[in-house]
N, CA, C and O atoms as CSV, one atom per row, in Angstrom:
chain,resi,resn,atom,element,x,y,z
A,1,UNK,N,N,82.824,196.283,101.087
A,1,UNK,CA,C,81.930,196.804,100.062
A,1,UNK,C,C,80.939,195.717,99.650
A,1,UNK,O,O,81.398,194.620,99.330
A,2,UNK,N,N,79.612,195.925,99.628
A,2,UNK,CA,C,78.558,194.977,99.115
A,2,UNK,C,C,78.127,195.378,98.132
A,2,UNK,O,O,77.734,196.519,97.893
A,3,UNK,N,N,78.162,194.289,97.320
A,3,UNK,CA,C,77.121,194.929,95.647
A,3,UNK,C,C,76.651,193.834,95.256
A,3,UNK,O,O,77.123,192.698,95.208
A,4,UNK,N,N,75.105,194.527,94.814
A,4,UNK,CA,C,73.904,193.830,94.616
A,4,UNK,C,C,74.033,193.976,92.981
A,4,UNK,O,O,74.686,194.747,92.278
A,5,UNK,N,N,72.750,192.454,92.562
A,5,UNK,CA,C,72.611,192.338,91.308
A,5,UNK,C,C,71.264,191.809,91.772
A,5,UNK,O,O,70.992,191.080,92.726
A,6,UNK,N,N,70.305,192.503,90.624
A,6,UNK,CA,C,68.927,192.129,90.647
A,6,UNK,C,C,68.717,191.589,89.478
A,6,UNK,O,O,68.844,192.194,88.414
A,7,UNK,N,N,68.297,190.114,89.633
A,7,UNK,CA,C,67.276,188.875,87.812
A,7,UNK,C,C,66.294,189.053,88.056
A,7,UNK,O,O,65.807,188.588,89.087
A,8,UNK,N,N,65.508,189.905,87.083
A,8,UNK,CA,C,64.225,189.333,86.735
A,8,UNK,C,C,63.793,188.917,85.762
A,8,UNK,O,O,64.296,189.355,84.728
A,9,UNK,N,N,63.016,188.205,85.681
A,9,UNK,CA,C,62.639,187.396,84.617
A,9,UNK,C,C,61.902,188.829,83.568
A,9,UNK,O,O,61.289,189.838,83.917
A,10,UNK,N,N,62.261,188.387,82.393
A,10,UNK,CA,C,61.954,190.009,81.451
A,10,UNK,C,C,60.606,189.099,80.619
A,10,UNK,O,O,59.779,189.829,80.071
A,11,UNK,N,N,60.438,188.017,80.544
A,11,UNK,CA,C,59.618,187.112,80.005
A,11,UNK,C,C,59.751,185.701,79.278
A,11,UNK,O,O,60.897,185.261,79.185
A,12,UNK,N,N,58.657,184.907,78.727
A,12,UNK,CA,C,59.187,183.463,77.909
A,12,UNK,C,C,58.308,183.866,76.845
A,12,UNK,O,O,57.462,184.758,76.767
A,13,UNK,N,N,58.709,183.010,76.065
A,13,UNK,CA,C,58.237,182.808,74.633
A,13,UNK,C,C,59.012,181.793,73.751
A,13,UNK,O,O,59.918,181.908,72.926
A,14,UNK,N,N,58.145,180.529,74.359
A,14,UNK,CA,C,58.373,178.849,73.409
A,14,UNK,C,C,59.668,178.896,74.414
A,14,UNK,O,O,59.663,179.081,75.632
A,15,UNK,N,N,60.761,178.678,73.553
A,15,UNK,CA,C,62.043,177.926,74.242
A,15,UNK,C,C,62.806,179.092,74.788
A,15,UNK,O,O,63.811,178.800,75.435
A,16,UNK,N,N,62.429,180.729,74.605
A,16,UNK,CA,C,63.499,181.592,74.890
A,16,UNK,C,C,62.736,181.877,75.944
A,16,UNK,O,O,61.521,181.804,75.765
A,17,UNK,N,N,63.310,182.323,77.479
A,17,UNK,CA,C,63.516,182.921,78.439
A,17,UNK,C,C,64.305,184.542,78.255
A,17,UNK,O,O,65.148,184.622,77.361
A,18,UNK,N,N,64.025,185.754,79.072
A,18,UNK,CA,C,64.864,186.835,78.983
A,18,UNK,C,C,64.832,187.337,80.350
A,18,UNK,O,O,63.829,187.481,81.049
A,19,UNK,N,N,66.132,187.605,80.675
A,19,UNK,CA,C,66.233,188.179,82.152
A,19,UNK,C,C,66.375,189.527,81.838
A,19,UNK,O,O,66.544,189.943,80.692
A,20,UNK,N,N,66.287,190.430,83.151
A,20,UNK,CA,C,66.312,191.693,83.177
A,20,UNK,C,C,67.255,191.814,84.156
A,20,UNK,O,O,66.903,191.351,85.241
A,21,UNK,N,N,68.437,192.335,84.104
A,21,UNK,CA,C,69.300,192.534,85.177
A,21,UNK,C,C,69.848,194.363,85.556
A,21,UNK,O,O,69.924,195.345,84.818
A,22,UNK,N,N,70.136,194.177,87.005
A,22,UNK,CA,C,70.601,195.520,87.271
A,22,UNK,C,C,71.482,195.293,88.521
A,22,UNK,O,O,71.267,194.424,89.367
A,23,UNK,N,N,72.314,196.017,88.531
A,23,UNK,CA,C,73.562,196.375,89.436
A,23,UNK,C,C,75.098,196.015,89.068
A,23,UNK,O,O,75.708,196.531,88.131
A,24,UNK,N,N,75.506,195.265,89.755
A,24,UNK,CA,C,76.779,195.107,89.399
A,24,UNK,C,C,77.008,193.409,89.293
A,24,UNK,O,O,77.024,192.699,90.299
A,25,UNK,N,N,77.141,193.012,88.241
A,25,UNK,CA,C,78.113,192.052,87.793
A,25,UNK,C,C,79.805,191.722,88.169
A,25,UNK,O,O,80.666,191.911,87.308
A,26,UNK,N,N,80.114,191.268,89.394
A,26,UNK,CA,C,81.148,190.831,89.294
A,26,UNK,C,C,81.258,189.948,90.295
A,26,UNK,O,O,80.222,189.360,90.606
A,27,UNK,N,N,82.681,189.589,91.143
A,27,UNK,CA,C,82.908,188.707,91.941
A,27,UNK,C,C,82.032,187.926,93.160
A,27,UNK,O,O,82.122,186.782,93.606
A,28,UNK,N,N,81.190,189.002,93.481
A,28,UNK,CA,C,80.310,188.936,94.510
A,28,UNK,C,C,79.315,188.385,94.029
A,28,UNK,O,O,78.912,187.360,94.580
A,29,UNK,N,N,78.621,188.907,92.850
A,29,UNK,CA,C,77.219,188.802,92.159
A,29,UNK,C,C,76.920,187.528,91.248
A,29,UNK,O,O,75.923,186.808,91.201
A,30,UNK,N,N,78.233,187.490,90.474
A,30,UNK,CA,C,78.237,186.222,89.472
A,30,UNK,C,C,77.398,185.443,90.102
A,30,UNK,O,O,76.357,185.152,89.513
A,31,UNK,N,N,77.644,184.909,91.461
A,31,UNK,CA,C,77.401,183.186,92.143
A,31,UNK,C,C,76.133,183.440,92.042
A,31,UNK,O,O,75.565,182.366,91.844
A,32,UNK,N,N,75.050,184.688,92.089
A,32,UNK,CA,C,73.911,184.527,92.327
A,32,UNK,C,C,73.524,184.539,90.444
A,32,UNK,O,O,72.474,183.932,90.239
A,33,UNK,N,N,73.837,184.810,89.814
A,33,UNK,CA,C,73.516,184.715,88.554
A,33,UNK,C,C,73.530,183.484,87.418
A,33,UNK,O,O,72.780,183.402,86.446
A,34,UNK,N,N,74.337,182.772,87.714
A,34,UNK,CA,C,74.758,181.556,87.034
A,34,UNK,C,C,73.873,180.556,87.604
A,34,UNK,O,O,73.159,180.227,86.656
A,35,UNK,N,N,73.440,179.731,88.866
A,35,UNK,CA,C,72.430,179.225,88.944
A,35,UNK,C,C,71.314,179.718,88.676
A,35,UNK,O,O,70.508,178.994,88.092
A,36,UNK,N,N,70.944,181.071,89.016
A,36,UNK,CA,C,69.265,181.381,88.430
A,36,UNK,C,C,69.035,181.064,87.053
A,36,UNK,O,O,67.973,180.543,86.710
A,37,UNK,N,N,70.076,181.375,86.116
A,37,UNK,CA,C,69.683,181.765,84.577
A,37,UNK,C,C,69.958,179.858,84.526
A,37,UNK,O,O,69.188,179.166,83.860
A,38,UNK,N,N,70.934,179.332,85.182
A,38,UNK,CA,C,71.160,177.785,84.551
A,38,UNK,C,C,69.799,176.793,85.144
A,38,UNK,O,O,69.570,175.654,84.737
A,39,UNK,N,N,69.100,177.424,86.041
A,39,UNK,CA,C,67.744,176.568,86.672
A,39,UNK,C,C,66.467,176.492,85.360
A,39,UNK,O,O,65.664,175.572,85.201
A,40,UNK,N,N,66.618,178.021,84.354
A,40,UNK,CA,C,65.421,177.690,83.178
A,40,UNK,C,C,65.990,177.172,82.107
A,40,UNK,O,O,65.212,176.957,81.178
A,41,UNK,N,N,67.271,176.862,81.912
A,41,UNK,CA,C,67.950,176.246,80.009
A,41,UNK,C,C,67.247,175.118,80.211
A,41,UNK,O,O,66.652,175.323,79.153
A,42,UNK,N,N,66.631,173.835,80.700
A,42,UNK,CA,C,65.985,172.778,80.645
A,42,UNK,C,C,64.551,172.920,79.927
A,42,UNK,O,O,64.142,171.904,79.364
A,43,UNK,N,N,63.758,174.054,79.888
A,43,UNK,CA,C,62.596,174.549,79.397
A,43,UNK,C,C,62.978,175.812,78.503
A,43,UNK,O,O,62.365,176.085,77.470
A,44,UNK,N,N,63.973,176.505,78.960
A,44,UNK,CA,C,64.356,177.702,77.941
A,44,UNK,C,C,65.623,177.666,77.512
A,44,UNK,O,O,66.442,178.519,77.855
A,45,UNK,N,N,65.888,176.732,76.766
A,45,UNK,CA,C,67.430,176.961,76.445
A,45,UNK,C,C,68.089,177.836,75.451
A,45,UNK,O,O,69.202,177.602,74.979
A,46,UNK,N,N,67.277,178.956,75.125
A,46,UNK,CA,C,67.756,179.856,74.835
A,46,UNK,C,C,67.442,181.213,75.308
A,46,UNK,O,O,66.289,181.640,75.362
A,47,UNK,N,N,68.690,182.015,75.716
A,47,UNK,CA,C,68.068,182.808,77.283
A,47,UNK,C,C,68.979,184.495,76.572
A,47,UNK,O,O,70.141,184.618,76.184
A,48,UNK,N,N,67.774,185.620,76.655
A,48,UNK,CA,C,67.957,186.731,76.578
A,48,UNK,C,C,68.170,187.331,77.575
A,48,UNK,O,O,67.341,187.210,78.477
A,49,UNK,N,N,69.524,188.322,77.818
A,49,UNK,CA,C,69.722,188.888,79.059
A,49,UNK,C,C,69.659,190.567,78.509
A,49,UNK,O,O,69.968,191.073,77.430
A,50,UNK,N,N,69.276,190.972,79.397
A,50,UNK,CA,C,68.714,192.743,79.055
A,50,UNK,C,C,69.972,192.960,79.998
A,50,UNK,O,O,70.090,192.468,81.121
A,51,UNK,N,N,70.821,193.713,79.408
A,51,UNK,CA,C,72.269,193.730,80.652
A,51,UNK,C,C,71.873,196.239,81.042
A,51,UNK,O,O,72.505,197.095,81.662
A,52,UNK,N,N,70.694,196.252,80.297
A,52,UNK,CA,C,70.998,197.858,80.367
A,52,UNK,C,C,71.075,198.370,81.802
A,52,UNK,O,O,71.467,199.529,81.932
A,53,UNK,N,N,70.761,197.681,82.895
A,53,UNK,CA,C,70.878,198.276,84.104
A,53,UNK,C,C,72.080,197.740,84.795
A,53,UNK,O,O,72.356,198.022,85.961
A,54,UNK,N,N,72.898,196.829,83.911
A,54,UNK,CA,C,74.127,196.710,84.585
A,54,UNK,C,C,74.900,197.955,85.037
A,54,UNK,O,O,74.496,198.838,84.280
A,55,UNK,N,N,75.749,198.456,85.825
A,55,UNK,CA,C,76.501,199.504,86.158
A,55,UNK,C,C,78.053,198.821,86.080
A,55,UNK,O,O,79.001,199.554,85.797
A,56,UNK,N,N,78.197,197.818,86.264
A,56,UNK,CA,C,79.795,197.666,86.353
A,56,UNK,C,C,80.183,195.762,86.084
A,56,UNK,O,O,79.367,194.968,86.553
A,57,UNK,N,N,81.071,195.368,85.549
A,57,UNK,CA,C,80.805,194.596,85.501
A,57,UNK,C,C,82.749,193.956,85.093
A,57,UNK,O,O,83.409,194.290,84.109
A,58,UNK,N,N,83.157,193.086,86.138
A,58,UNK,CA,C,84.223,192.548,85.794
A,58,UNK,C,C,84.305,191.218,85.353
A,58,UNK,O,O,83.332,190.647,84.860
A,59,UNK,N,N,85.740,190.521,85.539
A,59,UNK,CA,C,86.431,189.248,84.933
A,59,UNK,C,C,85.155,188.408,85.450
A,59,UNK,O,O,84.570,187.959,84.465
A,60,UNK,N,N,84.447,187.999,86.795
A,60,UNK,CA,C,83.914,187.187,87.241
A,60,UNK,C,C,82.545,187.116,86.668
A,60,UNK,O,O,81.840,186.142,86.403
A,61,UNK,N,N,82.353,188.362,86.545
A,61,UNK,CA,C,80.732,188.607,85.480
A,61,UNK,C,C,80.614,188.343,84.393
A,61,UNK,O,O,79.470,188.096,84.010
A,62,UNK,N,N,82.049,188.258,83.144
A,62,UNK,CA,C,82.378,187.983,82.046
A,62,UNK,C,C,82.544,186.438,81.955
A,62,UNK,O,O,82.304,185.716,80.987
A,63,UNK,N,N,82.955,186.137,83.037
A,63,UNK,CA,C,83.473,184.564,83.143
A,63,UNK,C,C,81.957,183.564,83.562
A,63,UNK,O,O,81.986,182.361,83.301
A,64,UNK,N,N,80.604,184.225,84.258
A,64,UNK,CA,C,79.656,183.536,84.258
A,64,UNK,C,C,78.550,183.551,83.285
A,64,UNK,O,O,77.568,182.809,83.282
A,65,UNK,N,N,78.933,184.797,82.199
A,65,UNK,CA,C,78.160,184.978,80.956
A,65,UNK,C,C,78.775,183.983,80.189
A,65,UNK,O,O,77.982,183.087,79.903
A,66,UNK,N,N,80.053,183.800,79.698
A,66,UNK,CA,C,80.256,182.702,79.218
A,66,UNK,C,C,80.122,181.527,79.672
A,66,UNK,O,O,79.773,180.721,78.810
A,67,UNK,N,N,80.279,181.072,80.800
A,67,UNK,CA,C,79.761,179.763,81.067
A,67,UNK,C,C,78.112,179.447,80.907
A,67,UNK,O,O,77.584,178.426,80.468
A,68,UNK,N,N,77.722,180.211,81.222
A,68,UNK,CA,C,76.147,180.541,81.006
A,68,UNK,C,C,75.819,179.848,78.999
A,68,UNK,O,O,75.303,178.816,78.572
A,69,UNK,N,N,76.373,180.930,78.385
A,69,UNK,CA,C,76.313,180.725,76.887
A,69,UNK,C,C,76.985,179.384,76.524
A,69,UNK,O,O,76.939,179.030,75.346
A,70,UNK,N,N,77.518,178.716,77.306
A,70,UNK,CA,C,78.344,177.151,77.211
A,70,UNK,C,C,77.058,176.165,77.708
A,70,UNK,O,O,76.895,175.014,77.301
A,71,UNK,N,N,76.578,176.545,78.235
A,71,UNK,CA,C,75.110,175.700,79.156
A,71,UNK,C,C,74.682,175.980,77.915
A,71,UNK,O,O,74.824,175.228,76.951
A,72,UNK,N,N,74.116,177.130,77.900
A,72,UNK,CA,C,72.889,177.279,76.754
A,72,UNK,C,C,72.661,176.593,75.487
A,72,UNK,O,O,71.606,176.276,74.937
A,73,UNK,N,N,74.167,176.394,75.062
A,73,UNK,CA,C,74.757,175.779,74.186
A,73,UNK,C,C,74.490,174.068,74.043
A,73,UNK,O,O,74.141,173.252,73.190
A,74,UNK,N,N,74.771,174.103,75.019
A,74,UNK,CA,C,74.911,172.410,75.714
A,74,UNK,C,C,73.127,171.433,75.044
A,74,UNK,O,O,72.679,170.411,74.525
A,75,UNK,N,N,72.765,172.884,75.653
A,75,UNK,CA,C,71.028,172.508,76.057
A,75,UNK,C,C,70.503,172.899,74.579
A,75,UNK,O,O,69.321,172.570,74.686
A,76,UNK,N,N,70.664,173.436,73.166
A,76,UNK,CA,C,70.579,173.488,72.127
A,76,UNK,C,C,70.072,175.028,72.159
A,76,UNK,O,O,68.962,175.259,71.679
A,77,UNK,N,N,70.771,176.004,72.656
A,77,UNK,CA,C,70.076,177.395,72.646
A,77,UNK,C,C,71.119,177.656,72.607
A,77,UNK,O,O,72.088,176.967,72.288
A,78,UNK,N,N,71.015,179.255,73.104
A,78,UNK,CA,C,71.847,180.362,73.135
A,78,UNK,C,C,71.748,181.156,74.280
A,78,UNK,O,O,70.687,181.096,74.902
A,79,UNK,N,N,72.931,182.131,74.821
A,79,UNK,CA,C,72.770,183.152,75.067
A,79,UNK,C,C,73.124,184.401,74.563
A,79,UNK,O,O,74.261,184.423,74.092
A,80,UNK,N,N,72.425,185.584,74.508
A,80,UNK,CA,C,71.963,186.371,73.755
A,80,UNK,C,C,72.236,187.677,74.686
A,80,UNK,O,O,71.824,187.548,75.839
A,81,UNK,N,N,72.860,188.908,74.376
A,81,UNK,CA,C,72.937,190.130,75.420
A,81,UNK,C,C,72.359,191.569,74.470
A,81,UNK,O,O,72.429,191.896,73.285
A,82,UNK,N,N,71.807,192.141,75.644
A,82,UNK,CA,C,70.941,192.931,75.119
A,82,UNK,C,C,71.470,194.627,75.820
A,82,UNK,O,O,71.421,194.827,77.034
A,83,UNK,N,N,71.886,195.569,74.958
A,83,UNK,CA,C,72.404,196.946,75.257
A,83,UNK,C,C,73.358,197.094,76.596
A,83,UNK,O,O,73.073,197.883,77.497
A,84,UNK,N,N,74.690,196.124,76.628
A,84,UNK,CA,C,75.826,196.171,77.658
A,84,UNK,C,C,76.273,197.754,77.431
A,84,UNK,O,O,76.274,198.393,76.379
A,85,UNK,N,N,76.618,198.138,78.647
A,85,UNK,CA,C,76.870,199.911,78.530
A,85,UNK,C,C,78.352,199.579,77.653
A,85,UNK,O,O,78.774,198.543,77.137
A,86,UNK,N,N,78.876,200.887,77.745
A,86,UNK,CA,C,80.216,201.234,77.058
A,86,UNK,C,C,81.488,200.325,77.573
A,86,UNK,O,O,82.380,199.736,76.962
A,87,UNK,N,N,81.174,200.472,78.969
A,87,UNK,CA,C,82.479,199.842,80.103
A,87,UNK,C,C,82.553,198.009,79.548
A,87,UNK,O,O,83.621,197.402,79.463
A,88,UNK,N,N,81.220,197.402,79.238
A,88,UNK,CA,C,80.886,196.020,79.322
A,88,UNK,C,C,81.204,195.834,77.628
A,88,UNK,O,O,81.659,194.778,77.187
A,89,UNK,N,N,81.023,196.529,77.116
A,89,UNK,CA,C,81.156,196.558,75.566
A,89,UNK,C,C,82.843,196.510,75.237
A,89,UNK,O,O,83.425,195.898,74.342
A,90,UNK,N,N,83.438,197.467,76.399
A,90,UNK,CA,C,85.053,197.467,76.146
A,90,UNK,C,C,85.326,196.235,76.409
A,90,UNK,O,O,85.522,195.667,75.335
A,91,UNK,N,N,85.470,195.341,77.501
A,91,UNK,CA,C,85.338,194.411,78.470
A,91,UNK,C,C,85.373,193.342,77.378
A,91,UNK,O,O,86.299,192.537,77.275
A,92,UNK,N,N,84.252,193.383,76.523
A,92,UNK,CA,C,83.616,192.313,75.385
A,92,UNK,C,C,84.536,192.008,74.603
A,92,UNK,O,O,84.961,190.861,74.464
A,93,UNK,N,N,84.990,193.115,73.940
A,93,UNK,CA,C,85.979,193.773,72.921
A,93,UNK,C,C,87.494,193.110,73.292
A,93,UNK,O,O,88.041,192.227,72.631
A,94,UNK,N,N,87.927,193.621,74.263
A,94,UNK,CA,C,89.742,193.457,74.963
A,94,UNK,C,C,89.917,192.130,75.380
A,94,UNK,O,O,90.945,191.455,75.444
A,95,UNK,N,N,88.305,191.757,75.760
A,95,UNK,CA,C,88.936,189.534,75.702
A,95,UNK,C,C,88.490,189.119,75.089
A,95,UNK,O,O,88.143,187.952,75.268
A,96,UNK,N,N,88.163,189.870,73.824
A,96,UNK,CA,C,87.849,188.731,72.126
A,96,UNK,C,C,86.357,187.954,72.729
A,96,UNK,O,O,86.168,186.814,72.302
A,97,UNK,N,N,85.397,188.481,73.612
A,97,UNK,CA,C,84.253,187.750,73.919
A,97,UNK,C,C,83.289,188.275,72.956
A,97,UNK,O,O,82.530,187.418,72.502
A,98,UNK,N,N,83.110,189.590,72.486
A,98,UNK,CA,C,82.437,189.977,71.692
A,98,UNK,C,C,82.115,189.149,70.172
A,98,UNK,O,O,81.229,189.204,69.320
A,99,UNK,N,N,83.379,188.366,70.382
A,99,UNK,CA,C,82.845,187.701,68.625
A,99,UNK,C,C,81.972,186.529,69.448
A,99,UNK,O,O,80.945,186.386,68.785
A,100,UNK,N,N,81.940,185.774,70.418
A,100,UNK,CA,C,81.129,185.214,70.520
A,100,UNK,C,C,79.539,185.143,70.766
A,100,UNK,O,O,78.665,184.276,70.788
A,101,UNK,N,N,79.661,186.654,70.952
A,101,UNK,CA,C,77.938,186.577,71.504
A,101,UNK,C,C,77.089,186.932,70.524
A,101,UNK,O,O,77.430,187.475,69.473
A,102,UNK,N,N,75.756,186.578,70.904
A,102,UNK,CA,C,75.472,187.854,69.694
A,102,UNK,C,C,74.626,188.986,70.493
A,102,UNK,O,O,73.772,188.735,71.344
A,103,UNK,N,N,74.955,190.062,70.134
A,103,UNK,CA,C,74.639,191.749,70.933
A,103,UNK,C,C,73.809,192.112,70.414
A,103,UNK,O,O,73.813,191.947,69.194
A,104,UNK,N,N,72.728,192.753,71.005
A,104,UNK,CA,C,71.371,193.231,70.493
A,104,UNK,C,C,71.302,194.845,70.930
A,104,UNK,O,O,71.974,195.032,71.945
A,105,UNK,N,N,70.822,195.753,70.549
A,105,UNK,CA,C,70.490,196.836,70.974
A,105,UNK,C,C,69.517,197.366,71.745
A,105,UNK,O,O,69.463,198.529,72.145
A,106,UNK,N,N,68.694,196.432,71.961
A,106,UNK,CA,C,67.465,196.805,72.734
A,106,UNK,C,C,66.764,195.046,72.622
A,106,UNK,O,O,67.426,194.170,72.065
A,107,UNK,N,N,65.770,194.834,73.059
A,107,UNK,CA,C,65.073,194.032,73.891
A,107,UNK,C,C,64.020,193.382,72.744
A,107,UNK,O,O,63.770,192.214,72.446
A,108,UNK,N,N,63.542,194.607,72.264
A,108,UNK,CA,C,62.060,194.283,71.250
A,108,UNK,C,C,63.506,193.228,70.188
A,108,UNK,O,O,63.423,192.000,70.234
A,109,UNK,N,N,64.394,193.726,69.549
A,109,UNK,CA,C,65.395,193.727,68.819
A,109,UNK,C,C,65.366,192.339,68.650
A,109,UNK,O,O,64.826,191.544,67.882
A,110,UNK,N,N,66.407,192.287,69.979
A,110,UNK,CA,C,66.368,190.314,70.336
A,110,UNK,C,C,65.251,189.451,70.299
A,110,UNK,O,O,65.243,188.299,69.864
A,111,UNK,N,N,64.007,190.283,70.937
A,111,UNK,CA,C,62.929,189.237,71.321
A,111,UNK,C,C,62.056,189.124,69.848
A,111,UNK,O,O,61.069,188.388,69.823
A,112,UNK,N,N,62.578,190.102,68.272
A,112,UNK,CA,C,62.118,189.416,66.966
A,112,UNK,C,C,63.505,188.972,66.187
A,112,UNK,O,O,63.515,188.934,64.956
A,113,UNK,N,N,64.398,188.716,66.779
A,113,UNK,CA,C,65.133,187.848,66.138
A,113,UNK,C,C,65.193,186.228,66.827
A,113,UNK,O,O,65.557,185.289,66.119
A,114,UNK,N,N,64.933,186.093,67.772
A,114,UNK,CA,C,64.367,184.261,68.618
A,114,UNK,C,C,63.437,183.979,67.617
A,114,UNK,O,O,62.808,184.743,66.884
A,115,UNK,N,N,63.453,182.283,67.734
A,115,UNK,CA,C,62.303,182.114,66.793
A,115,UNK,C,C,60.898,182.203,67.280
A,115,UNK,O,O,60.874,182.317,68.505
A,116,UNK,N,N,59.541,182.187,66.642
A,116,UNK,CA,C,58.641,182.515,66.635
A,116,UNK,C,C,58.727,183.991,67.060
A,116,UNK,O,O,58.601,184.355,68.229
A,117,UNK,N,N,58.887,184.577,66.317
A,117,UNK,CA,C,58.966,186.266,66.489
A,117,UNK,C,C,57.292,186.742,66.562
A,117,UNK,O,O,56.875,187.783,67.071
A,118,UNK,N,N,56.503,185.705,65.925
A,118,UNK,CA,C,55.078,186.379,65.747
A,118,UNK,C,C,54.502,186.185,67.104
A,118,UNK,O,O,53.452,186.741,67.428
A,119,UNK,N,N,55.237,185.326,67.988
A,119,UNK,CA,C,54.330,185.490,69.014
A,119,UNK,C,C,54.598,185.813,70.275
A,119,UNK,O,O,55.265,185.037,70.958
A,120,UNK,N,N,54.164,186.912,70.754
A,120,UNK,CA,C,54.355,187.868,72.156
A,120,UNK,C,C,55.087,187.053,73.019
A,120,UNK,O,O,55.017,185.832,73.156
A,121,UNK,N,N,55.684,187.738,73.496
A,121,UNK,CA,C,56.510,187.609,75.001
A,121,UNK,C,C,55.715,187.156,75.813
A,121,UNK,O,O,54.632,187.683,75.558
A,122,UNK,N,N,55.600,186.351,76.812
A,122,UNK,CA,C,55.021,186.494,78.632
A,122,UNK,C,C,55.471,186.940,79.468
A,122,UNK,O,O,56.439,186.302,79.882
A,123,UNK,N,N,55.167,188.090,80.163
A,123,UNK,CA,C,55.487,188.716,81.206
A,123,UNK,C,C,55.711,187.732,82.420
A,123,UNK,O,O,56.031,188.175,83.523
C-alpha cells in the first residue's frame, strides 16, 4: 500500500510560515514531513499547519507533529494546527496531545492570532 502526503506552503508573514497539507499522515509520510516543515523554523519559527485535507493520520504522524512543535519551540516559535478532522482530533484527545497544541478552526483564525495580525499573509 502507498500513501501520499502533499506540503504546501499556505504562506509567510514575519516569523510565521503555514503549510497546507493533504493525504495521509503516517508511517510512510511522516519522513517526508518533518524535514520540509524543520528546513523553514530558522526564518519561520513559528509554523501553521492547515491539517483539513489530512484523511488519516497515525502514531508516526502524531509523533512528527510533536517533534516538529519541540523544534519550533527550540527556535522560539510554535507549532500551531489548523481544523484536524474528527479521527485526528480523537487521536489528539486519547494521547493527552491536545493540551499541548494550540487548535485553530480554520486558517484566517490562526493566521490573526500570530503576531502582526495586521499584516497579510504571502502566498
Amino acid at each position: 500500500m502507498t500513501t501520499t502526503l502533499r506540503v504546501d506552503t499556505a504562506g509567510t508573514r514575519g516569523q510565521t510560515a503555514a503549510f497546507s497539507l493533504a493525504g495521509d499522515l503516517d508511517l510512510h509520510t511522516a519522513p517526508v514531513l518533518y524535514p520540509t516543515v524543520e528546513d523553514v523554523l530558522g526564518s519561520h519559527p513559528t509554523v501553521i499547519m492547515d491539517l483539513t485535507g489530512i484523511t488519516f493520520c497515525d502514531s508516526s504522524g502524531l509523533n512528527a507533529l510533536i517533534r516538529l512543535r519541540r523544534r519550533a519551540q527550540e527556535a522560539g516559535g510554535d507549532l500551531i494546527l489548523v481544523a484536524p478532522s474528527q479521527q485526528m482530533l480523537r487521536l489528539l484527545s486519547i494521547t493527552g496531545a491536545a493540551r499541548i497544541f494550540t487548535i485553530h478552526a480554520g486558517l484566517p483564525e490562526a493566521w490573526n492570532a500570530t503576531p502582526d495580525p495586521g499584516t497579510p499573509p504571502t502566498p
